[in-house]
N, C-alpha and C positions, 0 to 999 in steps of 0.2 A: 473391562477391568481398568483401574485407571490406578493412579500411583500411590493414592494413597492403602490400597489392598494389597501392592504387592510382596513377597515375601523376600526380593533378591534386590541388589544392589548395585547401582548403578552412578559412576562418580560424570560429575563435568569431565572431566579430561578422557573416561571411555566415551563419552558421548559424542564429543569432535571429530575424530577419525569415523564413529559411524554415519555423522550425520554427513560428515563432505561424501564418502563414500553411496551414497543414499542416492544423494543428489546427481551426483557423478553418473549412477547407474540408470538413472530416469531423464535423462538431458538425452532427446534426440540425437541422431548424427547431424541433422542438418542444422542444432541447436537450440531448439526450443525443451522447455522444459517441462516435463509431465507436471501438473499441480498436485493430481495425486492419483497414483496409478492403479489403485485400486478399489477407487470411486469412480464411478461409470461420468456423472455429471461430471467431474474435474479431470475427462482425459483429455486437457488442452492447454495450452501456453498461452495465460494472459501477460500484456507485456509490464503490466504491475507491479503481480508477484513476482514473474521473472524477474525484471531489473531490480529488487532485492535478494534476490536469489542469487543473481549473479552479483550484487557486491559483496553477498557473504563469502562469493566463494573467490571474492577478490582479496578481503582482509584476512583470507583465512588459508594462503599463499597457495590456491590454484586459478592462475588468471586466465590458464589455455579455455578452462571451461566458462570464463564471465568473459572472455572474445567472442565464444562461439555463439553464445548468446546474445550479445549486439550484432554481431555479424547476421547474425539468423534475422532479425528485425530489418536490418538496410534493406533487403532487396523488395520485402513485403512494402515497405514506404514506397520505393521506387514504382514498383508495381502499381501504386495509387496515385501518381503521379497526377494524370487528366485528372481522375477523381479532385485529387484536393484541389486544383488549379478550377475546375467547376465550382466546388464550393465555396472559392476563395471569392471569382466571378460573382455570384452570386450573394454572397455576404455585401459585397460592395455596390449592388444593384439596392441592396433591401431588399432582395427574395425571401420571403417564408424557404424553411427547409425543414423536410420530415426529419424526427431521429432517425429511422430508419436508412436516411441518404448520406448518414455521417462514417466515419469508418471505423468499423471492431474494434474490443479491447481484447478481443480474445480467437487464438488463431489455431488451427489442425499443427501438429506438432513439425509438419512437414511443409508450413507454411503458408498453406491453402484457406480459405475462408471460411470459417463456423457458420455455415446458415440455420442450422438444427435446435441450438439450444435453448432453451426455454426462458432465459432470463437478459436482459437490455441488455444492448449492445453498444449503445452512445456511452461511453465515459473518456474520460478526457485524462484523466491522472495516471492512465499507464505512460500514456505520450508523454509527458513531463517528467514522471521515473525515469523512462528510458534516456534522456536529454540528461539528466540528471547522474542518472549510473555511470552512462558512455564516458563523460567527462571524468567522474572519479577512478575510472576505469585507467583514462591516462593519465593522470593525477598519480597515481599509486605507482606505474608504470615510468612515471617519470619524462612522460613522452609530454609536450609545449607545444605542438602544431597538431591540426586535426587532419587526420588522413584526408587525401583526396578519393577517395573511393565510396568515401562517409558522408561529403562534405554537404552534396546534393540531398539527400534525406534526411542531418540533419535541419538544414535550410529550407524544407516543406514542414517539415513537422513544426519549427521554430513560427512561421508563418500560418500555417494551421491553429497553434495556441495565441496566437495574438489576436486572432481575429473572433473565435470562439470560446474564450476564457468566463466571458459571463453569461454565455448559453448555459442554462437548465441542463442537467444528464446524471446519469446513475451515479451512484455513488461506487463508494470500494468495496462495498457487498450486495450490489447488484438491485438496488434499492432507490425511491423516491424520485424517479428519473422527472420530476417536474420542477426539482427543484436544486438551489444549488448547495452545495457542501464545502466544507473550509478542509477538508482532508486531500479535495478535488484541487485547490486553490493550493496549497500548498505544496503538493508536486507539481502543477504548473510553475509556481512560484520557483521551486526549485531547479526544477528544468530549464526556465529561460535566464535565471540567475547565473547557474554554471554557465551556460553559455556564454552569456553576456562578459563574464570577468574572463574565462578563457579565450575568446573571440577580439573579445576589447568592445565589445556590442554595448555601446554605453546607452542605444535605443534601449535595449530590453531590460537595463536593469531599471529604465524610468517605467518600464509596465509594470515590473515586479514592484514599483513604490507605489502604481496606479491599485496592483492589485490588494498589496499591504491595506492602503489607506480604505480599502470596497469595504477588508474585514473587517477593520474596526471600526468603520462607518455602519453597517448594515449585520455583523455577524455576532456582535457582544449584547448578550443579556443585559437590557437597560438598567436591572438594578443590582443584578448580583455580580456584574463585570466577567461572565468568564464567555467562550467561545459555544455557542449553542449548536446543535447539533444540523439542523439545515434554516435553509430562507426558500420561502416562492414570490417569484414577482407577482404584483398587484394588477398587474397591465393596465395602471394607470400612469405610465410613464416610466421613468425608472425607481418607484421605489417597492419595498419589499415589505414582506412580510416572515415573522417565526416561522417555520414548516416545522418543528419539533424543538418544542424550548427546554427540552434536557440536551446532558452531553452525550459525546463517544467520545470512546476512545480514540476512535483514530485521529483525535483532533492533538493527539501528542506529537503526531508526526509539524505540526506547525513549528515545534522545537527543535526536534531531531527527527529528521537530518538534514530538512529544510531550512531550517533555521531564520526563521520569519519572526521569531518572537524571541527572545533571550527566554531560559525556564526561569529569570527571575524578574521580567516583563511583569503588570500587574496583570493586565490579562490572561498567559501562560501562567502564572504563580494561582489565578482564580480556576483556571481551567483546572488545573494538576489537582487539585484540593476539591476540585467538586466528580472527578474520576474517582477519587481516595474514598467520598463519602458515598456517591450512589454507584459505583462500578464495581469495586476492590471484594472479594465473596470473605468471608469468614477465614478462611487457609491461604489467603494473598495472590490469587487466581484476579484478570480484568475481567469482564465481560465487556458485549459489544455496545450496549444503549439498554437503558431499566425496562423499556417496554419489547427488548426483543424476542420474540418467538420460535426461532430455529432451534431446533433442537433443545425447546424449554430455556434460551439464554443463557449457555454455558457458559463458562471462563475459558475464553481464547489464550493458548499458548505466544503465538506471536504478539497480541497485545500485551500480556504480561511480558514478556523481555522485553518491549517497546517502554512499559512504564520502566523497566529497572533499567536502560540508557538514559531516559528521561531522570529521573532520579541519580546518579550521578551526577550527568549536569548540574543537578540542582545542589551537588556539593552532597547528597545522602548516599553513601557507599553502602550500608546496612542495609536498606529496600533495596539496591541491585542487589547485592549478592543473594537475598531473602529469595526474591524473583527469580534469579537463576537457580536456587534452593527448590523452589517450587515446581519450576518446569522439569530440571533432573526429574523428578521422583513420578514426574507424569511418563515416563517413557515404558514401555513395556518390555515385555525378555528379550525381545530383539532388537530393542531400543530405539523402536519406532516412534514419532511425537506423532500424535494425532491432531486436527485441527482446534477441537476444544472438546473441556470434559465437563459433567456436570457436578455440582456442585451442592449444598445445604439449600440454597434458593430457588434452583433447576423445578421449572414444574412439572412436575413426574408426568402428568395427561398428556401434555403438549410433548415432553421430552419420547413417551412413548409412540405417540404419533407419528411422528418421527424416526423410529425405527421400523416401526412397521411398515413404513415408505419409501425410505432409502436405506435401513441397512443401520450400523453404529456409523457415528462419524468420521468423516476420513480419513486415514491414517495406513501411511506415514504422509503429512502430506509438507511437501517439499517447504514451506513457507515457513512452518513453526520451524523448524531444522534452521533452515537461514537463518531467523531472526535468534534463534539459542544461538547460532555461531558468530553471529553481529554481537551480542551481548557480552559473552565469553571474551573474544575478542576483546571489548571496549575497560572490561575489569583485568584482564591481565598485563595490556602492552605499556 
């Protein structure tokens, strides 16, 4: 059942206390956080969703829980230490390196390593979330100096993304691992950014211009100017090719809260506007990309709050609040957000397929929750 069937009522302001609550209750002891605990495939802590998970539950003033949540990640860096120091080796030889020999985005709740589950494991954008959140983390906190307990896995992982930034790998739904993504780029970007201006690392904001200039060198539709959804190298050198010349959504994230493009950039302004015409469902729900098949190509709840931050930015307070409008009414009697619902455009074959396989879609799953609580946030303070 989804929200637009139900009979009871549910406001933004019941919904915040459920959803930190939620969260709160699926966050390890050791601090990783369940994605969703009552989907078999998402009983694991990617450091992606986490590290928006944990800034929601940073602006949403429980910071003990987005500590325990970076804290849970340092020691897991630490642990790969030789690892990344190998790969780094090797990057600097010009060795070949499998995906397979790079390090997980997604970990046992208890910090251990995911061997088991079925879909790639190279992506590179939780690492830069992470970089990314930690810093906002003392940002908010108030805190100017980075802990010395931190300082060494921040400083692998920072060194890890410099060197690996235009390697090919999955995306942020576990997808096209041959190719690269601007949603990937953007939490890199993000990640060595914070750093960089916290640190005073004036090397890494010059990667962050290197990485800028890749997108709109290699990643914008030559004629209709907006951000294309991925590229694959040619292995004719360095240059590229479309891998998928429609958008995603997650290509909002290049605005907010990376902030690689102003929303009123012509690129960002091309991108937002071509999300609006092949993404946006009839009832103001996003989906993920026009040709995606999960679960028939639903309307993702986190991507919609993402368009209505996005939209503020962009000066439209009407589409946030619309978007937080829309996500409320998706919540069920216990005011669970699920990961996305279907929609007028959902195709019922593929969508049932899909139940028949795994079950309804996820729910509650920690991620929509965040990003409603990031939203809310962003229209009230």
């Amino acid at each position: 059942m989804n929200g637009q069937e139900q009979d009871w009522h549910i406001t933004a302001e019941q919904l915040t206390p459920i959803s930190k609550q939620l969260i709160i209750w699926n966050q390890h002891p050791s601090g990783g956080y369940t994605a969703c605990p009552l989907f078999a495939n998402y009983a694991y802590s990617w450091l992606r969703d986490g590290s928006f998970i944990a800034n929601a539950m940073d602006v949403s003033g429980e910071p003990e829980s987005a500590a325990d949540f970076y804290n849970w990640v340092n020691p897991i860096i630490l642990r790969m230490k030789t690892r990344i120091e190998l790969l780094l080796e090797r990057f600097e030889r010009g060795d070949s390196i499998e995906q397979h020999e790079f390090l997980h985005t997604r970990y046992q709740l208890d910090g251990r390593d995911d061997h088991n589950a079925e879909w790639g494991h190279f992506q590179l954008d939780g690492y830069g979330t992470w970089l990314w959140g930690l810093v906002e983390h003392y940002r908010i906190a108030g805190q100017t100096e980075m802990p010395e307990t931190i300082a060494d896995s921040v400083d692998l992982v920072v060194r890890y993304l410099c060197a690996f930034w235009e390697q090919p790998n999955f995306d942020c739904w576990e997808e096209r691992g041959d190719q690269l993504h601007p949603s990937t780029l953007a939490c890199i970007y993000g990640g060595l950014e914070a750093i960089g201006r916290f640190n005073g690392r004036t090397d890494l904001l010059e990667i962050c211009a290197q990485i800028k200039q890749f997108i709109v060198e290699h990643m914008v539709h030559p004629e209709r100017g907006y951000v294309v959804k991925s590229i694959q190298p040619t292995y004719t050198g360095n240059e590229y090719e479309i891998g998928y010349g429609g958008v995603d959504a997650s290509a909002l994230w290049l605005c907010e809260p990376f902030q690689v493009f102003a929303a009123d950039h012509p690129v960002m302004a091309a991108t937002i506007s071509k999300i609006e015409a092949d993404l946006k469902t009839t009832d103001g729900g996003i989906r993920r990309y026009s040709e995606d098949e999960y679960y028939g190509g639903g309307a993702w709840i986190l991507l919609t709050a993402w368009y209505g931050w996005v939209s503020l930015a962009s000066g439209k307070r009407l589409e946030a609040e619309q978007a937080l409008q829309w996500i409320v009414k998706q919540a069920d009697s216990l005011g669970r957000l699920p990961e996305q619902v279907a929609h007028a455009e959902t195709d019922s074959e593929v969508y049932q397929g899909w139940l028949s396989r795994l079950g309804t879609p996820a729910t509650p799953l920690l991620w929509s929750h965040a990003m409603f609580l990031v939203l809310n946030f962003q229209l009230v303070k």
